[in-house]
Backbone of each chain as nested JSON, in Angstrom:
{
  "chains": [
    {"id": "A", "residues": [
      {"number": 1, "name": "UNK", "atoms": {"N": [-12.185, 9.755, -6.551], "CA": [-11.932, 9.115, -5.252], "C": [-11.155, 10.024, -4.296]}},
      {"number": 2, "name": "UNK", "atoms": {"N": [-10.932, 11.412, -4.876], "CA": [-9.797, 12.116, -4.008], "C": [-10.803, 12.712, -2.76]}},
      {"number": 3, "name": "UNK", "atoms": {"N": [-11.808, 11.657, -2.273], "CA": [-12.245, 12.703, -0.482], "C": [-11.436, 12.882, 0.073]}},
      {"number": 4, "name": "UNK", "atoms": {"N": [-11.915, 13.09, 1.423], "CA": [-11.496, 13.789, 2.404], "C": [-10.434, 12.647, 3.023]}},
      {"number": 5, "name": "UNK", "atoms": {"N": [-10.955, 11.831, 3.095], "CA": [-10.86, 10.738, 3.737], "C": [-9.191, 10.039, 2.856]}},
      {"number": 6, "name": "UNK", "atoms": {"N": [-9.593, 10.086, 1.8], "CA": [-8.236, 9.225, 1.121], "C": [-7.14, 10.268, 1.218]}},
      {"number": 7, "name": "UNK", "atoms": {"N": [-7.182, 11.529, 1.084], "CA": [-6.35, 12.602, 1.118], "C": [-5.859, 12.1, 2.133]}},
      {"number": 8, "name": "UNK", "atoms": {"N": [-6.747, 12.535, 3.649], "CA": [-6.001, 12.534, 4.83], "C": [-5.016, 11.384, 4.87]}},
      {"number": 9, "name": "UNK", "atoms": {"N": [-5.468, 10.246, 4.238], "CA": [-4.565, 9.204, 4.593], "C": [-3.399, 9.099, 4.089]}},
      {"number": 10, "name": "UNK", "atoms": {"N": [-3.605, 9.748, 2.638], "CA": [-2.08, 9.813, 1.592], "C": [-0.844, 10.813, 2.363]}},
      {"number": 11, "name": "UNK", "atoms": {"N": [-2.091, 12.123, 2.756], "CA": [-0.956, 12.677, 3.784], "C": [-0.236, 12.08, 4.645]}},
      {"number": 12, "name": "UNK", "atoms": {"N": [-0.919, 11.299, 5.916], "CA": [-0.586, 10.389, 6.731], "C": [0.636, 9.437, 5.768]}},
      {"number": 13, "name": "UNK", "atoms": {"N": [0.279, 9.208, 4.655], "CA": [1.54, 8.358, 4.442], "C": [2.944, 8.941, 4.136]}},
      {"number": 14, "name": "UNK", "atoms": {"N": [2.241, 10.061, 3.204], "CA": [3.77, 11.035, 2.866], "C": [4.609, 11.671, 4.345]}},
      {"number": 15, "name": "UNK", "atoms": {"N": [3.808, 11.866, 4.994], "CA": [4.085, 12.214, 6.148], "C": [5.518, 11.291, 6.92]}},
      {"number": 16, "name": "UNK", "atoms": {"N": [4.639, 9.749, 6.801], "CA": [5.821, 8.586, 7.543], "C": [6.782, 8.336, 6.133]}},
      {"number": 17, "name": "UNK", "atoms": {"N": [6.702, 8.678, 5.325], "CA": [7.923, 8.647, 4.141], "C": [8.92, 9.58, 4.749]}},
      {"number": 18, "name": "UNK", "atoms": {"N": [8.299, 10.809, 4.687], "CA": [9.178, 11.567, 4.816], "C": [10.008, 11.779, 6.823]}},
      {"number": 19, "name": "UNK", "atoms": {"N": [8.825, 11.192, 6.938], "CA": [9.649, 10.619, 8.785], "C": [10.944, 9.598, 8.603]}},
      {"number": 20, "name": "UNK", "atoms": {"N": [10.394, 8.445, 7.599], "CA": [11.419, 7.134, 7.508], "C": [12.881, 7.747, 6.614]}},
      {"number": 21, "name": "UNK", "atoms": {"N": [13.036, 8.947, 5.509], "CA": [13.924, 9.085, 4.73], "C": [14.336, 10.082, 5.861]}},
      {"number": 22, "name": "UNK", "atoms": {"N": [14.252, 11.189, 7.118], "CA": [15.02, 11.91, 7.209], "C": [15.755, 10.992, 8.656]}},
      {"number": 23, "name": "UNK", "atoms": {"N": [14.843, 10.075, 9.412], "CA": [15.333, 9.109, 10.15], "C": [16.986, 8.585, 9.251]}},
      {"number": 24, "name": "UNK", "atoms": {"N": [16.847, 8.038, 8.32], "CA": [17.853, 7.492, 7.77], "C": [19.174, 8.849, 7.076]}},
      {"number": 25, "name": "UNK", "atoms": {"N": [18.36, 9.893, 7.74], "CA": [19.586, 10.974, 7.077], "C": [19.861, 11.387, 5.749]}},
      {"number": 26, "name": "UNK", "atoms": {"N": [18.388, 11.07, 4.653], "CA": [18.829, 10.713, 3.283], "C": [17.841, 12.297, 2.645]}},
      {"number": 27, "name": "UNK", "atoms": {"N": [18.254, 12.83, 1.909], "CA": [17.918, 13.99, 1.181], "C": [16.451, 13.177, 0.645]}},
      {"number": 28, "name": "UNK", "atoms": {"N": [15.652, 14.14, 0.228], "CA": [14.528, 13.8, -1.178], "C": [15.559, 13.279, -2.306]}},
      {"number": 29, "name": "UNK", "atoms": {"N": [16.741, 13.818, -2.366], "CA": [17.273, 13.56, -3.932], "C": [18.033, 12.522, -3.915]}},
      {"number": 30, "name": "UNK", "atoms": {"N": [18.244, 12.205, -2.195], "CA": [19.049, 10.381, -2.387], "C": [18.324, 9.711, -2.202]}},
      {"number": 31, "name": "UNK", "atoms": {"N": [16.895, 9.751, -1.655], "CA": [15.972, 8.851, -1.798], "C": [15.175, 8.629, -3.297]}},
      {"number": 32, "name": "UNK", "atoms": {"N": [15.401, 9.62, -3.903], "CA": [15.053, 9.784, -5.263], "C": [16.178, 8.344, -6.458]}},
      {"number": 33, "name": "UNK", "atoms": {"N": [17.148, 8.99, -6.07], "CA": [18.16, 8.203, -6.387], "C": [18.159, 6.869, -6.23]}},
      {"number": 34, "name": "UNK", "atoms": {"N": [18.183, 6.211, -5.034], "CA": [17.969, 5.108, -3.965], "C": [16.794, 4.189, -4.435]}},
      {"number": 35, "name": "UNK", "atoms": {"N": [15.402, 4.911, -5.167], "CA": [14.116, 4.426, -5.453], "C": [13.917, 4.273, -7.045]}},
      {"number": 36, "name": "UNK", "atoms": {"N": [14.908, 5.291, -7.85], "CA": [14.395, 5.15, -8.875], "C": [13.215, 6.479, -9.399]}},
      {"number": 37, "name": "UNK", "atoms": {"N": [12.795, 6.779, -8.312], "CA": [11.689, 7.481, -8.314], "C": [11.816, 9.073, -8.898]}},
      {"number": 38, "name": "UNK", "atoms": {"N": [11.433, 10.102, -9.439], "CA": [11.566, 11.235, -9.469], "C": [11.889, 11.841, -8.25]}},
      {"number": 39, "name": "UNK", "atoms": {"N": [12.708, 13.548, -8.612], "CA": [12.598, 13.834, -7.075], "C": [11.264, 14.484, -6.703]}},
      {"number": 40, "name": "UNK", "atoms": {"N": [10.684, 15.033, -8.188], "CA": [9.605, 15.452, -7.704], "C": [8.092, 14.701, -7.429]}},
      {"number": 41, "name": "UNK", "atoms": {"N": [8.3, 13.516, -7.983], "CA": [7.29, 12.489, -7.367], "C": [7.468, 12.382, -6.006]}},
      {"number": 42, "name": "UNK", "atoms": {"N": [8.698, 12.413, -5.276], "CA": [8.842, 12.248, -4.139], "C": [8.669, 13.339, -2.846]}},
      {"number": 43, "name": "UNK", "atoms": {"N": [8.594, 14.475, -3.719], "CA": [8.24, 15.819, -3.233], "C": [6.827, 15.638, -2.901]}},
      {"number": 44, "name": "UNK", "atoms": {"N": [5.784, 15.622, -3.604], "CA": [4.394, 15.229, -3.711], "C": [3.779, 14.319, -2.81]}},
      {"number": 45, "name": "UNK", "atoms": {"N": [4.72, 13.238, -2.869], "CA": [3.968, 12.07, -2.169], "C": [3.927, 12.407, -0.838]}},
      {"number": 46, "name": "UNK", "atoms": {"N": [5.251, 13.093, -0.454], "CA": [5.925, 13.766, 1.075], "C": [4.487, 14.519, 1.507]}},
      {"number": 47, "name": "UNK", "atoms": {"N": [3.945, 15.393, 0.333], "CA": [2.845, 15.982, 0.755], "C": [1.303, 15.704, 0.237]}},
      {"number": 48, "name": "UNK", "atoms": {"N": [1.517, 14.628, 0.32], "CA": [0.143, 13.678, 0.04], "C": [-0.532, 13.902, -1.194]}},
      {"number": 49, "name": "UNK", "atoms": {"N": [0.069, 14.055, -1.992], "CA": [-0.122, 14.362, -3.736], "C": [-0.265, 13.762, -4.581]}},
      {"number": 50, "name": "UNK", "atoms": {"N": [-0.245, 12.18, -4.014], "CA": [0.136, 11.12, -4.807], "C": [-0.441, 10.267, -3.84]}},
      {"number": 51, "name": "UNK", "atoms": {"N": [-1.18, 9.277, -5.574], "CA": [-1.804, 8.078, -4.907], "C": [-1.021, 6.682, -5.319]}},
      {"number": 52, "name": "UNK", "atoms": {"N": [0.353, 6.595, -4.987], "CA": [0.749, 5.514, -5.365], "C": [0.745, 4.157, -4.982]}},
      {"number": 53, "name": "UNK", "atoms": {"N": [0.909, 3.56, -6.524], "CA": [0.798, 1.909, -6.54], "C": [1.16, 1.021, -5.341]}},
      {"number": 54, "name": "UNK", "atoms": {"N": [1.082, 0.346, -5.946], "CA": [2.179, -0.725, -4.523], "C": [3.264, -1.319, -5.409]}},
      {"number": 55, "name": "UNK", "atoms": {"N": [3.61, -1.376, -6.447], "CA": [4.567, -0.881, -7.333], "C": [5.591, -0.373, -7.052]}},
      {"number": 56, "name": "UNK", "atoms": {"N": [5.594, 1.12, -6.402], "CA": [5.963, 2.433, -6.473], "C": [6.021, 2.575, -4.904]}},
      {"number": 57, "name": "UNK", "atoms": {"N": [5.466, 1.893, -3.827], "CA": [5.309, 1.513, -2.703], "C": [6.73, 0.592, -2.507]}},
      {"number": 58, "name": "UNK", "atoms": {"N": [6.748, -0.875, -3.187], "CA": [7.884, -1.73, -2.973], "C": [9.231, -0.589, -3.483]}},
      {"number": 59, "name": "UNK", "atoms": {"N": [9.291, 0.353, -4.072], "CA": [10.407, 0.782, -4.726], "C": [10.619, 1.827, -3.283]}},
      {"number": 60, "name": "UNK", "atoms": {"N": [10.28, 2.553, -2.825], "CA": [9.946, 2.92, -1.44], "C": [10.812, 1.946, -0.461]}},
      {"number": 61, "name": "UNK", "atoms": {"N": [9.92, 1.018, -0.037], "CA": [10.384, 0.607, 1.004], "C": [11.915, -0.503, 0.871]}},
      {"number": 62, "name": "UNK", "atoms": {"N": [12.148, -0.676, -0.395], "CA": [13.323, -0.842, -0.603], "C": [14.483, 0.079, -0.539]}},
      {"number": 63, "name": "UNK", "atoms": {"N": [14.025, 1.251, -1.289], "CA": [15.143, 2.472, -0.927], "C": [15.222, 2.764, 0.659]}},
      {"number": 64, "name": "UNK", "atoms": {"N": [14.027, 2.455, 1.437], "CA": [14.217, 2.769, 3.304], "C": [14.686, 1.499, 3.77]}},
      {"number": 65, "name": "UNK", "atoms": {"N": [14.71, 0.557, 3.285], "CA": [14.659, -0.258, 4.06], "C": [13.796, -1.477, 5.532]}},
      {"number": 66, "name": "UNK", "atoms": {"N": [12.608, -1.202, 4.964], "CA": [11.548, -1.264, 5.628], "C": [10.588, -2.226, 4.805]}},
      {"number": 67, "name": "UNK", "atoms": {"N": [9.802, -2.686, 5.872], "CA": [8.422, -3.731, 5.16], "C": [7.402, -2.972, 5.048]}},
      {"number": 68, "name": "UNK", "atoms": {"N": [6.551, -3.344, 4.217], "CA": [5.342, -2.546, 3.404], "C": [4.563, -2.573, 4.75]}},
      {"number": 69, "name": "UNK", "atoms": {"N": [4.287, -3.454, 5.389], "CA": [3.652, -3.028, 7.03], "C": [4.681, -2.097, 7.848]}},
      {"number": 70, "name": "UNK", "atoms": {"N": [6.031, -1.676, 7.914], "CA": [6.581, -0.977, 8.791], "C": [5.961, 0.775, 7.892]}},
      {"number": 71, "name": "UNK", "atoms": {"N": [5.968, 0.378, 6.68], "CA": [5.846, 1.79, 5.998], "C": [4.584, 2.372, 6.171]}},
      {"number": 72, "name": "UNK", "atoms": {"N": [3.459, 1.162, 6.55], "CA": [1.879, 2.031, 6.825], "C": [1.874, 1.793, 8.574]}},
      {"number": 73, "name": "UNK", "atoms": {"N": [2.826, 1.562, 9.209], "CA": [2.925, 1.916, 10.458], "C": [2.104, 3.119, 11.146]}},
      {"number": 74, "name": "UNK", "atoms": {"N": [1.256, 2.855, 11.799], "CA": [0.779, 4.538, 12.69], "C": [-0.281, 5.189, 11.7]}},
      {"number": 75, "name": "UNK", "atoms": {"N": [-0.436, 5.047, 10.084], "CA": [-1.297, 5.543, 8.892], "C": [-2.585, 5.168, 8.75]}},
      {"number": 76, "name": "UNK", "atoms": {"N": [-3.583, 5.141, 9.313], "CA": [-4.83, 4.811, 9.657], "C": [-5.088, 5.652, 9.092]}},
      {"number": 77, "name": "UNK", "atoms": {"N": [-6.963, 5.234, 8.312], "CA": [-7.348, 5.66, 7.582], "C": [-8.727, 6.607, 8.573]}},
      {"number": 78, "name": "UNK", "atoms": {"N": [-9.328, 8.018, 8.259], "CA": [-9.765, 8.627, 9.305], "C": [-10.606, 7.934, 9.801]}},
      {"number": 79, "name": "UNK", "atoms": {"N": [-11.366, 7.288, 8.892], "CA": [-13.083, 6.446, 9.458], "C": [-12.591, 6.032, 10.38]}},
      {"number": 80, "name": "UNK", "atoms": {"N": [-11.282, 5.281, 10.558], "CA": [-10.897, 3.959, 11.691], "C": [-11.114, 4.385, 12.466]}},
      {"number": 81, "name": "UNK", "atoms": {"N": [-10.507, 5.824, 12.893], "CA": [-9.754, 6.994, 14.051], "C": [-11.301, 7.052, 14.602]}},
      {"number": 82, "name": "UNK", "atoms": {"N": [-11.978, 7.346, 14.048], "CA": [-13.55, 7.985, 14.304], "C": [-13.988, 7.065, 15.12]}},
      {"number": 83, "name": "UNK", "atoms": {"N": [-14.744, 6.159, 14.376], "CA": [-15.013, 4.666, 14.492], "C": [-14.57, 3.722, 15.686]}}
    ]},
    {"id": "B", "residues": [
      {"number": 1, "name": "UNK", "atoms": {"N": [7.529, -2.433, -14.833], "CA": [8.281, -2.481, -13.594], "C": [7.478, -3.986, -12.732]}},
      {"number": 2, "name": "UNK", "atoms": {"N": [6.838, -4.806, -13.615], "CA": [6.32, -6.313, -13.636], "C": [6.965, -7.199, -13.493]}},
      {"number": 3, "name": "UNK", "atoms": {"N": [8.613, -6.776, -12.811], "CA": [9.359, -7.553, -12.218], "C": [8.949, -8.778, -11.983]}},
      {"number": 4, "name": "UNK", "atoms": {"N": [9.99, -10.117, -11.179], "CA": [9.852, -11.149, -10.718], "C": [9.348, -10.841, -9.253]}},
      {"number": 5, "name": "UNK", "atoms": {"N": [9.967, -9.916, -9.202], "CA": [10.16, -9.594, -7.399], "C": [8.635, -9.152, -7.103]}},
      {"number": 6, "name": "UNK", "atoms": {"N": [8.262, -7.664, -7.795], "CA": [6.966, -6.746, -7.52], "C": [6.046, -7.953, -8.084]}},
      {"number": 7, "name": "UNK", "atoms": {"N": [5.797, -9.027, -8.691], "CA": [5.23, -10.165, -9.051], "C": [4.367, -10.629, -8.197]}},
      {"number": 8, "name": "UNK", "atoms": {"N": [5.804, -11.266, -7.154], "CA": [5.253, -12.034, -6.133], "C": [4.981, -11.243, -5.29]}},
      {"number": 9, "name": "UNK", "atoms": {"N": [5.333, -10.094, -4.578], "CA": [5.056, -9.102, -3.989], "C": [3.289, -8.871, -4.138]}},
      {"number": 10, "name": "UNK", "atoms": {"N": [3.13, -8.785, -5.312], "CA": [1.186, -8.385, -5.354], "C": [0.532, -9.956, -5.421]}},
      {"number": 11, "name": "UNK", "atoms": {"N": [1.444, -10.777, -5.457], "CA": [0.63, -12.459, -5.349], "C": [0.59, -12.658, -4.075]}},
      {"number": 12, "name": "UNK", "atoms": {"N": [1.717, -12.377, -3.092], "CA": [1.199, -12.631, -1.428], "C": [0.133, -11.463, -1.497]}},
      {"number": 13, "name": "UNK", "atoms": {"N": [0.05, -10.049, -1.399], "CA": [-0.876, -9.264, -1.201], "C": [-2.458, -9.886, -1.616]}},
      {"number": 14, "name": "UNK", "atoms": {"N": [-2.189, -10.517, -2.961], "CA": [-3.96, -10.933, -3.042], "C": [-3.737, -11.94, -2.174]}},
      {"number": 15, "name": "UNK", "atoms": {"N": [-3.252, -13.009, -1.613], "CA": [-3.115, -13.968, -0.966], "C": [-3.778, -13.605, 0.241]}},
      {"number": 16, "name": "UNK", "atoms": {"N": [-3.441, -12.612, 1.006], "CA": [-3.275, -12.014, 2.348], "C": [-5.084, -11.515, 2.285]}},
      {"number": 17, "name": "UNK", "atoms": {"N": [-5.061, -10.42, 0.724], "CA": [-6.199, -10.071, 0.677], "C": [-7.627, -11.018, 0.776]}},
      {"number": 18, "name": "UNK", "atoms": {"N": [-7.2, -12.221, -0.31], "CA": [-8.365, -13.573, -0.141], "C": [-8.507, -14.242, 1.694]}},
      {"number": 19, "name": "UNK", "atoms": {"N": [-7.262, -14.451, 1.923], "CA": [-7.201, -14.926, 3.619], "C": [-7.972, -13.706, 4.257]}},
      {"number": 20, "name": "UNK", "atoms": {"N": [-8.112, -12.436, 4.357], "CA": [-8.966, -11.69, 5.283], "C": [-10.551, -12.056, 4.762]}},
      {"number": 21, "name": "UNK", "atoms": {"N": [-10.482, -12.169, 3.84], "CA": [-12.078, -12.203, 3.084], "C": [-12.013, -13.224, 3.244]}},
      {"number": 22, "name": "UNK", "atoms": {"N": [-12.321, -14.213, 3.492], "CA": [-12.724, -15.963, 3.789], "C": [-12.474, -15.695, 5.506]}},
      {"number": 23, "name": "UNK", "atoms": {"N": [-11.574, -15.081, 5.749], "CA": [-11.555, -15.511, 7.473], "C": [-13.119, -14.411, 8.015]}},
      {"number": 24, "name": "UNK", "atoms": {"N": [-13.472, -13.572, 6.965], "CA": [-14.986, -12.614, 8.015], "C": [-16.274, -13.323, 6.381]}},
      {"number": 25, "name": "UNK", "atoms": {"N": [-16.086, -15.016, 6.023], "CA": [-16.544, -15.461, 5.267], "C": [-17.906, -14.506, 4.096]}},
      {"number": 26, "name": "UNK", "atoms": {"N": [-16.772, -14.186, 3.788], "CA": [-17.03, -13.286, 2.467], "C": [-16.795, -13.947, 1.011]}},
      {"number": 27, "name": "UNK", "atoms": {"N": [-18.28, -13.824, 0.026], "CA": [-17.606, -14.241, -0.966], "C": [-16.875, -13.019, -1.351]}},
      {"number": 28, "name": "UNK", "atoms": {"N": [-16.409, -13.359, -3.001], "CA": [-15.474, -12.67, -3.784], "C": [-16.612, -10.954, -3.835]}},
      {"number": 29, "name": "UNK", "atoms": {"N": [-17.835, -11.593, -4.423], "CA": [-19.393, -10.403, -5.174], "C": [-19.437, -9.777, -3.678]}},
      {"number": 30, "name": "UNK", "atoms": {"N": [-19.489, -10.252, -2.083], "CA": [-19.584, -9.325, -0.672], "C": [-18.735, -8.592, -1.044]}},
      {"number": 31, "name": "UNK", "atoms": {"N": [-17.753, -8.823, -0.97], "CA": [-16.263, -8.05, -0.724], "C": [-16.539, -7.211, -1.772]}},
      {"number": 32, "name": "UNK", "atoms": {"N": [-16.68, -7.098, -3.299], "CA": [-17.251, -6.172, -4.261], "C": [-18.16, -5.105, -3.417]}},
      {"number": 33, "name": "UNK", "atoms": {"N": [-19.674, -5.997, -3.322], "CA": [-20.279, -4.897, -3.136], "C": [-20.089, -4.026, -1.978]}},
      {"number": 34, "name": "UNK", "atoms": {"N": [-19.13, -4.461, -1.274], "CA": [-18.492, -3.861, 0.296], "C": [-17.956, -2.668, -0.186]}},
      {"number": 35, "name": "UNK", "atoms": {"N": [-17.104, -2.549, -0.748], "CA": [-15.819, -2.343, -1.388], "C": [-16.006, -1.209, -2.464]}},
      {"number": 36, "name": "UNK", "atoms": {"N": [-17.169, -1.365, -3.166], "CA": [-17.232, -0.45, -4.614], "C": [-16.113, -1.119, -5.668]}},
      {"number": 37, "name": "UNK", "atoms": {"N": [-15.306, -2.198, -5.493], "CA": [-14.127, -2.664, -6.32], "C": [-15.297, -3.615, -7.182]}},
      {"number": 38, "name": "UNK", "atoms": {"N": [-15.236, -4.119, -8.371], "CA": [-15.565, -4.989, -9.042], "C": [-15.302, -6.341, -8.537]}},
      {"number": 39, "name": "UNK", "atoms": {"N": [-15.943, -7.479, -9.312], "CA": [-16.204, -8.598, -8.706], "C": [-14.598, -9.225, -9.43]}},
      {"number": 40, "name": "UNK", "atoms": {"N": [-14.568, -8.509, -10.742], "CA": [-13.584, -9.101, -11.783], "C": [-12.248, -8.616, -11.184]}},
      {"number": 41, "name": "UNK", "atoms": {"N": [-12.283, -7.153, -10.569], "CA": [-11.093, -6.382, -10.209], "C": [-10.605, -7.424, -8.702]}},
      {"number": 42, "name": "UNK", "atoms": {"N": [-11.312, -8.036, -7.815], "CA": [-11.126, -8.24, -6.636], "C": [-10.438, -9.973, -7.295]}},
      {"number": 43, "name": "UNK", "atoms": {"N": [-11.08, -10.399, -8.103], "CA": [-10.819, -11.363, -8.914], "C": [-9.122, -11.919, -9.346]}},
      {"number": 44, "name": "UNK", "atoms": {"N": [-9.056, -10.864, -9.742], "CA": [-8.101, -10.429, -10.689], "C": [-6.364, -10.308, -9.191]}},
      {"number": 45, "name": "UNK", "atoms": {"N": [-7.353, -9.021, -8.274], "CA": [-6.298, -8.609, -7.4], "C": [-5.949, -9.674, -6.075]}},
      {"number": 46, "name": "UNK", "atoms": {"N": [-6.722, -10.868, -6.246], "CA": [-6.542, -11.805, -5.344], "C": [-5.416, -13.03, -6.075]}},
      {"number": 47, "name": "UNK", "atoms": {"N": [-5.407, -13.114, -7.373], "CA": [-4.368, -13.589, -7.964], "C": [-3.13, -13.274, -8.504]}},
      {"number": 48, "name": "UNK", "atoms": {"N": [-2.657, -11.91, -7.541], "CA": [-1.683, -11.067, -8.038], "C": [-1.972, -10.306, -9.122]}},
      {"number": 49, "name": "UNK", "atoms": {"N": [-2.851, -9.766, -9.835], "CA": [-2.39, -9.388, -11.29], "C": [-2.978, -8.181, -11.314]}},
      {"number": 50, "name": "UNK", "atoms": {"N": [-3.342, -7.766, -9.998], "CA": [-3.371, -6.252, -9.947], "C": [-2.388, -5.166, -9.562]}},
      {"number": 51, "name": "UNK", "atoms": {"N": [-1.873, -4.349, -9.48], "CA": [-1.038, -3.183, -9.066], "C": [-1.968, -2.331, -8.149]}},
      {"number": 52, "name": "UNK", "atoms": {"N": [-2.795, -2.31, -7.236], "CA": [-3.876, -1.114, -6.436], "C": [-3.018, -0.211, -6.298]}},
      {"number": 53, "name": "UNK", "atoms": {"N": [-3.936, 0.865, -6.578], "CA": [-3.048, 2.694, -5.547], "C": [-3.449, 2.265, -4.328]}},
      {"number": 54, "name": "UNK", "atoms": {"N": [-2.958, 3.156, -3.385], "CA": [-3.605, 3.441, -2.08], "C": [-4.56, 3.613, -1.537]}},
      {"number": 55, "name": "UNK", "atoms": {"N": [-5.509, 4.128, -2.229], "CA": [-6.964, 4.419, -2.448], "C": [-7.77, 3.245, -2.656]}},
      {"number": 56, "name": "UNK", "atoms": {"N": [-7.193, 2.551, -3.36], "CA": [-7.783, 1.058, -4.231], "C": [-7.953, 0.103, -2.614]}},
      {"number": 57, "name": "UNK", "atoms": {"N": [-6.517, 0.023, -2.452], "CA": [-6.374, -0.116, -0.494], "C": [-6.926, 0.143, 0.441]}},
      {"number": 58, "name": "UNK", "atoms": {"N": [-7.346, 1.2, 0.691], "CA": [-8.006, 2.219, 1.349], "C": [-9.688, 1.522, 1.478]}},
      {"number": 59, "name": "UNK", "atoms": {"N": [-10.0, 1.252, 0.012], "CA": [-11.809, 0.887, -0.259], "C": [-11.626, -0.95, 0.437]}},
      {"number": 60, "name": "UNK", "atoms": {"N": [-10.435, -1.386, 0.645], "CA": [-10.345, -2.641, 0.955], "C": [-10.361, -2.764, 2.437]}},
      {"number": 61, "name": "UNK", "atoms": {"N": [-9.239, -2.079, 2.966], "CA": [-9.534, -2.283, 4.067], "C": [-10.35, -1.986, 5.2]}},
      {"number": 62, "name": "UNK", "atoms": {"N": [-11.228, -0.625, 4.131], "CA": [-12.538, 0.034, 4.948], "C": [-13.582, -1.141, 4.912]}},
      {"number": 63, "name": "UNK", "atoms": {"N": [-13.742, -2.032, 3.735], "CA": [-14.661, -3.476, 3.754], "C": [-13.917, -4.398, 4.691]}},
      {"number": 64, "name": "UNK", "atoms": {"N": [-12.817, -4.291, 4.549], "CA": [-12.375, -5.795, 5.87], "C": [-11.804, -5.432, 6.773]}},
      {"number": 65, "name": "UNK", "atoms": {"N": [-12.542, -4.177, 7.113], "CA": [-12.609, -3.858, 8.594], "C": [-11.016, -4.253, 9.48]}},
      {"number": 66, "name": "UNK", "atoms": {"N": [-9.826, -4.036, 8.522], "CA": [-8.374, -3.724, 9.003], "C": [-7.731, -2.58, 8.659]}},
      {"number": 67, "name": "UNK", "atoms": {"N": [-6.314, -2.535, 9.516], "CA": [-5.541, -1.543, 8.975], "C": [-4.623, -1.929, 7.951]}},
      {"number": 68, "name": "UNK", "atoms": {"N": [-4.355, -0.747, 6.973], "CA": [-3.491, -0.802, 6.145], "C": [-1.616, -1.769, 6.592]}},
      {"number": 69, "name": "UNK", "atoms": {"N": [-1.739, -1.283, 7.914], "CA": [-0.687, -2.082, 8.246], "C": [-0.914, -3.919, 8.516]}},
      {"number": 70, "name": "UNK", "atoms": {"N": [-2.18, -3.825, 8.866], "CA": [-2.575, -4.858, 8.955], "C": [-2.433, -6.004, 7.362]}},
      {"number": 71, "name": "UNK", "atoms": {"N": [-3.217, -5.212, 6.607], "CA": [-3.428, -5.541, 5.571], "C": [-1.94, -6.081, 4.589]}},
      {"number": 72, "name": "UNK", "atoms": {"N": [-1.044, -5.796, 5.152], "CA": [0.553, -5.781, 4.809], "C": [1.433, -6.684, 5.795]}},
      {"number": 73, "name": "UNK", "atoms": {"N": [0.936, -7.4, 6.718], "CA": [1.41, -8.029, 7.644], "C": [1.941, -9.377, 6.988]}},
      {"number": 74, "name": "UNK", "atoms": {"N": [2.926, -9.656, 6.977], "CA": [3.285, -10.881, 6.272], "C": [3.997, -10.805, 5.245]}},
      {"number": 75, "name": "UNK", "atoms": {"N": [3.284, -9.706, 4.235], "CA": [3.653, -9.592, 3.175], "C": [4.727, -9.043, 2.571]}},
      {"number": 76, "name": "UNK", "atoms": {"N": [5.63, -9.839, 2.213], "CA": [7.343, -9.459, 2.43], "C": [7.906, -9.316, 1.086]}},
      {"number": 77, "name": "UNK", "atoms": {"N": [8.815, -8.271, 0.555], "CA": [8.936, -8.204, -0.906], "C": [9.988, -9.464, -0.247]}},
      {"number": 78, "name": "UNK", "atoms": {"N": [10.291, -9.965, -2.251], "CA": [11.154, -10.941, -1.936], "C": [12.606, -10.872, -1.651]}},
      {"number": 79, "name": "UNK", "atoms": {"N": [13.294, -9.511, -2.388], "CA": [14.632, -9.429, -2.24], "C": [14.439, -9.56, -0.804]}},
      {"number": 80, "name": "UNK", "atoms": {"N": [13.44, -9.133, 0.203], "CA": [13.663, -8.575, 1.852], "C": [13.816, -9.981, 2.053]}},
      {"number": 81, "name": "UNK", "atoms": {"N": [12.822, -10.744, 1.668], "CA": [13.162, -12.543, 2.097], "C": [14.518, -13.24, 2.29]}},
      {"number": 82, "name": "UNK", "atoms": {"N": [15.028, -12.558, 1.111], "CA": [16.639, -13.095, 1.088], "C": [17.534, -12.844, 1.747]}},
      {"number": 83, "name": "UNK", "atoms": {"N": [17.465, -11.393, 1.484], "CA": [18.734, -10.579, 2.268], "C": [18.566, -10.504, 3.877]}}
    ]}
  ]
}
């Protein structure tokens, strides 16, 4: 399933992760901390490396502080963009 | 990580997910064959008892024709309910 298409979007998400953790002033390793999460899972996801759960999503937007809709904020998937 | 919380968290999500599919009157087998998801998997993820990646997401909301943010609208972990 890794096209073009799901990539771009995972990027797009690591992308607003890593927008929402430096907004809040918080390292990879206190958001690491904060989530539970590895730091290097969190490294990855930052760069779209990772296809995570919604699991692993709620552990996320709990460490930011944010709703699972504020976190796919702006993250459209490319077809949409096209389309 | 089948928490109480991440529980209900993926029980509104299929909730949200069944409400888009009945509101563009879709059965469960449309939304499958839309989707590439199974009839059992969509089954399954409309009664909470799935975990989807992003990708899994991704094949959903490309069939119900929303955004990922969309697709998350409502859907509130519960600690966020409280606090």
């Amino acid at each position: 399933m890794k096209n073009g298409n799901s990539l771009s979007t995972l990027s797009q998400l690591g992308k607003r992760v890593a927008y929402l953790r430096k907004e809040r002033h918080l390292t990879q390793l206190a958001l690491s901390l904060e989530s539970g999460l590895s730091k290097s899972y969190i490294s990855d996801l930052e760069r779209g490396q990772r296809n995570p759960t919604v699991e692993v999503l709620l552990r996320l937007v709990k460490a930011l502080g944010v709703t699972l809709e504020e976190l796919f904020g702006g993250v459209v998937p490319l077809e949409q963009l096209i389309h």
